[in-house]
C-alpha positions, -999 to +999 in steps of 0.1 A: +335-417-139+332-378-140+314-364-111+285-339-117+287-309-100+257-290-087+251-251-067+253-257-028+219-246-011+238-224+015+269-228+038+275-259+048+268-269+087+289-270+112+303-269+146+304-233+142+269-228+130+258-247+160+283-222+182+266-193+169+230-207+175+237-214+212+256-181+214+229-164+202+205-186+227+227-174+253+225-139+244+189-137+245+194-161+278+211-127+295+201-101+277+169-100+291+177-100+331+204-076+322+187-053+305+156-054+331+183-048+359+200-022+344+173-002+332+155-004+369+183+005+389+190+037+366+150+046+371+157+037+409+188+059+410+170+091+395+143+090+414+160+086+447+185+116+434+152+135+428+139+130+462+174+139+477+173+169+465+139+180+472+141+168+507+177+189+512+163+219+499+130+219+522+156+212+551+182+239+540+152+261+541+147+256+579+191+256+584+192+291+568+158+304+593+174+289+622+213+282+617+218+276+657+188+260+665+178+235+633+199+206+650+176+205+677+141+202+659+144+164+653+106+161+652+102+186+627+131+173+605+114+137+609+084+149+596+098+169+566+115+136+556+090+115+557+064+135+541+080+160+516+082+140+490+062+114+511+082+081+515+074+051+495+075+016+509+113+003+514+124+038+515+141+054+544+155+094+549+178+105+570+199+141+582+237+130+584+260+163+598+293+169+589+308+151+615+290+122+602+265+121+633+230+113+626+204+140+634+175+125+620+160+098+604+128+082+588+113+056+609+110+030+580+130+003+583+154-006+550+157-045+539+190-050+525+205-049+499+200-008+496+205+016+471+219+052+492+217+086+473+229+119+494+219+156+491+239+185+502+223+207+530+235+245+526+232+277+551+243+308+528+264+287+507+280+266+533+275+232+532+270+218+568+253+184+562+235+159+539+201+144+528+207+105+526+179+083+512+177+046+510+157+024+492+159-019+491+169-034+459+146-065+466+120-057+448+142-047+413+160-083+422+125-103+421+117-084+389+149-091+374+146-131+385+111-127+370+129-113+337+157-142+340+132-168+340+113-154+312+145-150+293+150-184+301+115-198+286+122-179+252+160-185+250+145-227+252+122-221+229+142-204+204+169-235+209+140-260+201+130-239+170+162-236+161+168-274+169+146-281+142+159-256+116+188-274+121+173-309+118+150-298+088+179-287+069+201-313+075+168-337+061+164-313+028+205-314+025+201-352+027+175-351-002+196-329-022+227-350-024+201-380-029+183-363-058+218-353-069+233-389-066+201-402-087+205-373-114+246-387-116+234-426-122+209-413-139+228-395-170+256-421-166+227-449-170+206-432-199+214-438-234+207-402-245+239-384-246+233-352-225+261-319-223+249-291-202+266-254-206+266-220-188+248-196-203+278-184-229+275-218-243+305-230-226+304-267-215+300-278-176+291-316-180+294-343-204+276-376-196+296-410-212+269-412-240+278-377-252+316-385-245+312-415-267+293-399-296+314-365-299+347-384-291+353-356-263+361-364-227+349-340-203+376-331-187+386-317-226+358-303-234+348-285-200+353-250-207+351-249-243+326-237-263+295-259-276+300-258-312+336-268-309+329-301-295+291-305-309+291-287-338+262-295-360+252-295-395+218-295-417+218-326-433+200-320-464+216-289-473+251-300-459+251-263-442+261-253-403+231-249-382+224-235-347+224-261-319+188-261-303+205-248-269+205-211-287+170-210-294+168-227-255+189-196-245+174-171-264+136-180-260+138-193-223+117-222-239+129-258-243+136-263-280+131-300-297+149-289-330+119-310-349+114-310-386+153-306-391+173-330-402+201-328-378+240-344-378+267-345-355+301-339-370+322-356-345+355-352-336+371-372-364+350-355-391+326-381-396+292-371-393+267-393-373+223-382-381+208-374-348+181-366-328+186-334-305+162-311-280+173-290-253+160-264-223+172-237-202+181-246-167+172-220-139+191-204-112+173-199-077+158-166-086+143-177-120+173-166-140+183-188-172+221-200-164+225-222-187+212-250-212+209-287-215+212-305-249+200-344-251+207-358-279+209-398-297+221-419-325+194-422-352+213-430-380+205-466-387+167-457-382+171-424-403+188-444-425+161-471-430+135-443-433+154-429-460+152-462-478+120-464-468+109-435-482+130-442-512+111-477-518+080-457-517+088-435-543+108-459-572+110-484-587+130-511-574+136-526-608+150-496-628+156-471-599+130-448-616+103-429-602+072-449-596+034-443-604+031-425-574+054-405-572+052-394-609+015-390-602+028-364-572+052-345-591+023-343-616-001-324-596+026-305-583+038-291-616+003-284-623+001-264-591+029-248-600+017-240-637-010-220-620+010-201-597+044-192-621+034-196-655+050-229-660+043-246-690+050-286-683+047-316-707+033-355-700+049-377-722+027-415-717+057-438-732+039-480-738+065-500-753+052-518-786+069-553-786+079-561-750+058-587-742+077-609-771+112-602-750+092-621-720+072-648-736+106-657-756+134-654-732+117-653-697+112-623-673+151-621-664+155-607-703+127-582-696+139-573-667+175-567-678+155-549-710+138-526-691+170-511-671+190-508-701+163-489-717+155-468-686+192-459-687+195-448-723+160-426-716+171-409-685+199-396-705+179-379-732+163-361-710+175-328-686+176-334-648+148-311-644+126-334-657+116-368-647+115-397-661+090-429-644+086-460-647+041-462-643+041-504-646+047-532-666+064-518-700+047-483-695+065-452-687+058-415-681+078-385-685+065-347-671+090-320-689+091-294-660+086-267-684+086-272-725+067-255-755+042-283-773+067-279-801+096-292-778+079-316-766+075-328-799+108-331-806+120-344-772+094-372-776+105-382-814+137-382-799+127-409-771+111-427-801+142-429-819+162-439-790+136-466-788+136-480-822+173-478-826+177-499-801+190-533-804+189-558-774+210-591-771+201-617-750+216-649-750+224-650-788+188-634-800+185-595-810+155-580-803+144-544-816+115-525-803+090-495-809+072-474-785+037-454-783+038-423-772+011-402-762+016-363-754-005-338-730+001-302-724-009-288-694-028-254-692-045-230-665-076-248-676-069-282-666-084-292-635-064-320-619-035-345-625-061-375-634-075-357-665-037-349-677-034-390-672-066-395-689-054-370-717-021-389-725-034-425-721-059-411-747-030-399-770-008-431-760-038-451-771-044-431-805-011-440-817-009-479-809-048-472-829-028-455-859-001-483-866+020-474-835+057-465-833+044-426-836+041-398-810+003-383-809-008-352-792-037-349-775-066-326-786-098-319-770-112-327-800-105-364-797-121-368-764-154-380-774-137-409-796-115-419-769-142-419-741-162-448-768-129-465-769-127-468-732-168-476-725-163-500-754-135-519-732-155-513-703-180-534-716-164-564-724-148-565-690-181-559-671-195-588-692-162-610-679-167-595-644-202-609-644-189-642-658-159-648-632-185-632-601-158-601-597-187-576-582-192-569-543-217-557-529-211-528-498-236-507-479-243-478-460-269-473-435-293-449-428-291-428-398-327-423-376-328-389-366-364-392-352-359-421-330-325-426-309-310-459-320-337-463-345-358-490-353-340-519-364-314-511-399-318-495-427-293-499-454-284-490-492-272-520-510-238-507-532-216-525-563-183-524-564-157-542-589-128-565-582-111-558-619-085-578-636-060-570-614-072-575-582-079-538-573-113-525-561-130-503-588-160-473-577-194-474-594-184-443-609-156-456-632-179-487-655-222-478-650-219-456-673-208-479-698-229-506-682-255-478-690-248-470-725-239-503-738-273-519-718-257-542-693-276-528-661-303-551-666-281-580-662-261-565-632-295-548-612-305-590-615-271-603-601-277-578-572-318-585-568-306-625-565-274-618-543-292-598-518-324-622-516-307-654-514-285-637-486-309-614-466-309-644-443-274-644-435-275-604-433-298-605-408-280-630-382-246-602-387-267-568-387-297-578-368-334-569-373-357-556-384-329-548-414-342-534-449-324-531-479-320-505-505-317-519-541-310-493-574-327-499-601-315-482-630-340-466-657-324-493-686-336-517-659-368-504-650-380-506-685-363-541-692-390-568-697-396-592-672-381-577-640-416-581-624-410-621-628-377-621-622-384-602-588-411-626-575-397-658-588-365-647-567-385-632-539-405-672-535-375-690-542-355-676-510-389-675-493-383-636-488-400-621-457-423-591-465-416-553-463-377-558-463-366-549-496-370-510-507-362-503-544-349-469-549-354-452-584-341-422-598-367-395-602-353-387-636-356-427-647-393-429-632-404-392-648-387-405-684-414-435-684-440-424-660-468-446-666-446-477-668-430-471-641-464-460-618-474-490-630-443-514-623-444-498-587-476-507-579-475-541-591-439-544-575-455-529-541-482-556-541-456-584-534-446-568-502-419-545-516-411-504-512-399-478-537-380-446-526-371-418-549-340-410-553-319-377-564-352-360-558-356-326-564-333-319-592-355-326-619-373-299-638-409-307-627-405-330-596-437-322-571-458-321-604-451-362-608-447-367-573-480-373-562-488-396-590-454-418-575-464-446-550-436-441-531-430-447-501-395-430-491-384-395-503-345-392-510-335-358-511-310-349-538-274-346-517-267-312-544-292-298-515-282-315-483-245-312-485-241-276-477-275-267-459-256-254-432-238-225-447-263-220-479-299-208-467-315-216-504-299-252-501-314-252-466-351-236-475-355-260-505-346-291-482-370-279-457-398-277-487-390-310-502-391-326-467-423-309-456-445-317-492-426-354-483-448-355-452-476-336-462-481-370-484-470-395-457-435-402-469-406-406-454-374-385-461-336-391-465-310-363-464-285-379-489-247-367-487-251-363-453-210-362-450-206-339-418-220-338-378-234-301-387-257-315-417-269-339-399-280-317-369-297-295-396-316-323-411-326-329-376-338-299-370-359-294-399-373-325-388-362-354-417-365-387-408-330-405-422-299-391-427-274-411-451-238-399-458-203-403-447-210-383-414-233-411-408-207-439-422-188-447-455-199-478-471-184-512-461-185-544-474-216-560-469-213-588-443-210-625-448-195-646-475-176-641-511-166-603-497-135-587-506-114-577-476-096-550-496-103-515-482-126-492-508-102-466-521-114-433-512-133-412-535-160-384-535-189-388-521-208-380-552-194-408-568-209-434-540-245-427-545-247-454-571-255-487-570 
């Protein structure tokens, strides 16, 4: 197993490091003493040469005045001795002649040991005797002991400092080679291959994992240089890319290499995808010295993401693109039309007798059909253009960038393709047609659903006009079309209300006077289970229920599904709970909805004050005195109207008072950007302060953000209802669909 190598912290100890401390200790130990001694006895020596030769030349004075008789004035001489200079204590003076006989002398006795200095004594240049003063050494030995035994106190205390130096490093050596041991079982345990280099990108280290992906050993690939044993490659353009250690190097920032897709070309050539990120390693003074790269194996899991991803996108029957992803590259080519120029094609492609290949010969024919024919289309067309597969026998086709006239003649060429076709299946020839409907798009095309609108439209003219045709969509056929579809609308709303395929949601109200508020207060929404299981909007069939007066019946299926369940609402929401029901203006003017209302209201024995119908201003204002009058007869059984979209009429505060209302919704084309617009904002505030003025309460519709609903707040409206608030859910209870409501507008939620 290699070993992994890491900087010493210093010299290692030793013996010698040890030697030198105690020499050092020992040093200090003498130095001291020594150094007191030496510098004392040289001060003593001076000063006793200084007095010498004071003294002498105060006693030559009295040799050269009396050269006969000086011998004999020992009293005299004592004195001069002792007091010029004056003796100190421990300090003796004597007169020594040159026959070494003593003529005078201090009286102070001398404890030994003694320090002696001389001084010549001259008459006329002769010398005929000496000055000789001795002082005692005692008190320069006690200072010096007194400077040993300090020395001595210091020199153990630096031992015991340096005692635990020596202790505390050996501990923080100990820990290293721990911490080093760990990091070694670590990156030999880990399943992330690792490779660390110097800072020229040569390798230092190679842990088994990386040994085992790059099919290098360390002890070939120490030295070399990173890209020869890890080079790495981009693996959607197939193209050499920088390992993450030279950005590591280069920025002094670790680098995770995300957002690339990343391979390893190992050592035999194969590639393997990975996962890579590296980071500069530090030298003691903060300087980069080199890099570590970690990298794994993720080609089984890129690998299933790519199939993954690929699943998402086609179909798994013919290998074409799918709805979705046709609908992507759609609205891409659209954004692209407005930002080069582009000029692309939709081609809507319904096959005209499949369903017989099924019903006769089983799905397994159809299916076989349909990849045969996928084939022989993907080959008429150029690979920049894409060819999907939207559902069932129904295919799309966007042509990237195509004249109208082109597209013409591609799409009679996919027609022919089509009808020439002859399928065989177990001894029976089938031959087929195909609708095709064709949409240019333009700068003035607003999004990818009205393109698909557009060619369903044409696809649908041409099955209308014998089929086996190509048909180009015109504006100008738009209002036929939109019948067509309301027309279909209305015979599947009538089946809808027939096989009890509508659901009912909500969204509550939020209380912005009172914190919690006082019990709920929800809207009551419809939404559509359709034939094929999928949740439909509001938006996409009242209007059709509208125009083709089928509101009636579905405002009564939602007045007796509400009553009859208020009950069980109440146990899951708790109360005091009220209910918002729509009524539409077809329904408001519909005869017997009074009845109808208080027969259903008796029959589910219906509490009081519960129930709040909401009309549209514009429904009430159209029929004002029927509908004053169905209020107020509606409002003596115990039920409340609010106004809804208010303020978007032409004359709204003129009717308003004559309304018995008792909630005022303000119209969301207000609410929604109050924060930002200060006319939005000033004709909220008006609307919600004439509401109170007549004792109503107000709702901020489309109250879809946290900074609405503070300004609603602060203008002082009572309810705020949006999605910043919450988006509608399925109403609680039994016979609720679990689906999730697709997401939409918000304008397209404020219907029942």
């Amino acid at each position: 197993m290699p070993e992994i190598t890491a900087p010493p912290l210093a010299a290692p100890p030793s013996r010698l490091l040890r030697r030198v401390s105690s020499a050092l200790v020992g040093m200090v130990a003498m130095a001291l003493p020594l150094g007191y001694f030496g510098l004392g006895y040289s001060a003593l020596r001076s000063h006793l040469d200084t007095k010498a030769s004071i003294k002498a030349e105060v006693v030559s004075q009295i040799v050269i005045a009396s050269p006969e008789l000086w011998r004999f004035e020992e009293h005299r001489l004592v004195e001069l001795l002792v007091r010029m200079p004056a003796e100190s204590e421990g300090e003796q003076a004597s007169i020594v002649g040159l026959d070494e006989q003593h003529i005078a002398a201090s009286p102070n006795p001398v404890a030994w040991p003694v320090l002696v200095r001389t001084a010549p004594l001259h008459d006329t240049g002769s010398v005929v005797g000496r000055v000789e003063i001795r002082q005692s050494m005692r008190p320069l030995i006690a200072g010096t002991s007194l400077a040993a035994a300090v020395a001595g106190l210091v020199a153990w205390l630096l031992m015991v400092v340096l005692s635990r130096l020596h202790r505390r490093e050996e501990v923080m050596r100990a820990a290293v080679q721990e911490e080093q041991e760990r990091a070694r079982v670590t990156l030999h345990s880990i399943g992330d291959a690792v490779i660390t280099t110097d800072a020229q990108q040569r390798i230092d280290y190679l842990n088994p994992v990386a040994e085992h992906l790059t099919q290098w050993s360390l002890n070939e690939a120490r030295g070399r240089l990173l890209h020869e044993v890890c080079p790495l490659i981009d693996e959607l353009r197939m193209e050499a890319m920088d390992a993450p250690v030279v950005h590591a190097l280069r920025g002094d920032v670790p680098s995770n290499g995300q957002g690339e897709e990343i391979a390893l070309v190992r050592r035999d050539g194969t590639t393997m995808a990975i996962e890579a990120s590296a980071a500069p390693l530090h030298g003691p003074q903060g300087q980069v010295v080199g890099a570590a790269l970690v990298f794994r194996d993720v080609t089984a899991t890129r690998r299933m993401a790519q199939r993954i991803s690929w699943a998402a996108t086609h179909d798994a029957l013919t290998g074409l693109c799918n709805r979705r992803e046709f609908e992507t590259r759609v609205e891409a080519a659209l954004q692209g039309l407005r930002q080069t120029g582009r000029h692309p094609v939709v081609c809507y492609l319904d096959l005209d007798q499949f369903k017989v290949v099924n019903d006769t010969c089983g799905h397994a024919a159809g299916d076989g059909l349909l990849r045969q024919l996928s084939a022989m289309l993907q080959a008429r067309l150029s690979p920049a253009d894409t060819l999907a597969r939207l559902g069932g026998d129904e295919f799309g086709v966007l042509l990237a960038d195509c004249s109208l006239d082109d597209a013409q003649t591609i799409a009679q060429e996919l027609l022919t393709t089509v009808r020439d076709f002859r399928y065989a299946w177990e001894g029976k020839v089938f031959t087929l047609s195909v609708s095709i409907g064709l949409v240019a798009m333009t700068p003035e095309t607003c999004s990818s659903t009205e393109v698909f609108g557009a060619a369903d439209t044409a696809c649908y003219s041409a099955k209308e006009q014998g089929r086996n045709r190509v048909c180009v969509y015109h504006s100008s056929n738009a209002d036929m079309a939109e019948r067509r579809r309301e027309m279909d609308w209305a015979s599947r709303l009538t089946r809808a209300l027939e096989e009890d395929r509508f659901r009912l949601y909500f969204q509550p109200y939020l209380d912005l006077a009172v914190p919690g508020g006082k019990g709920q207060h929800i809207e009551i929404l419809l939404r559509l289970i359709d034939e094929e299981g999928q949740l439909v909007p509001p938006g996409s069939f009242l209007p059709a229920a509208e125009r083709y007066n089928l509101m009636p019946s579905i405002d009564r299926w939602v007045i007796r599904t509400v009553f009859s369940r208020y009950r069980e609402l109440v146990v899951h929401m708790g109360e005091p709970l009220t209910c918002a029901i729509n009524l539409s203006g077809t329904t408001l003017n519909s005869e017997g909805l009074l009845g109808f209302i208080a027969e259903q209201a008796r029959a589910h024995a219906l509490p009081r004050g519960v129930v709040c119908f909401e009309v549209t201003e514009t429904a009430a204002i159209n029929n004002l005195q029927l509908a004053t009058q169905f209020m107020k007869d509606v409002k003596a059984l115990g039920f409340h109207f609010a106004l809804d979209d208010f303020g978007i009429g032409t004359s709204s505060f003129a009717y308003l008072k004559t309304l018995p209302v008792d909630y005022l919704k303000i119209d969301g084309s207000f609410v929604r950007n109050i924060a930002h617009d200060p006319i939005d904002r000033a004709m909220t505030e008006t609307i919600n302060r004439i509401g109170h003025l007549m004792g109503l309460q107000t709702v901020g519709e489309f109250a879809e953000s946290s900074e609405v609903i503070a300004e609603l707040r602060s203008m002082g409206v009572d309810f705020a209802q949006g999605y910043g608030v919450q988006r509608p859910s399925p109403l609680p209870g039994a016979n609720q669909c679990a689906r999730p409501q697709p997401v939409s507008a918000p304008a397209a939620v404020s219907m029942t």
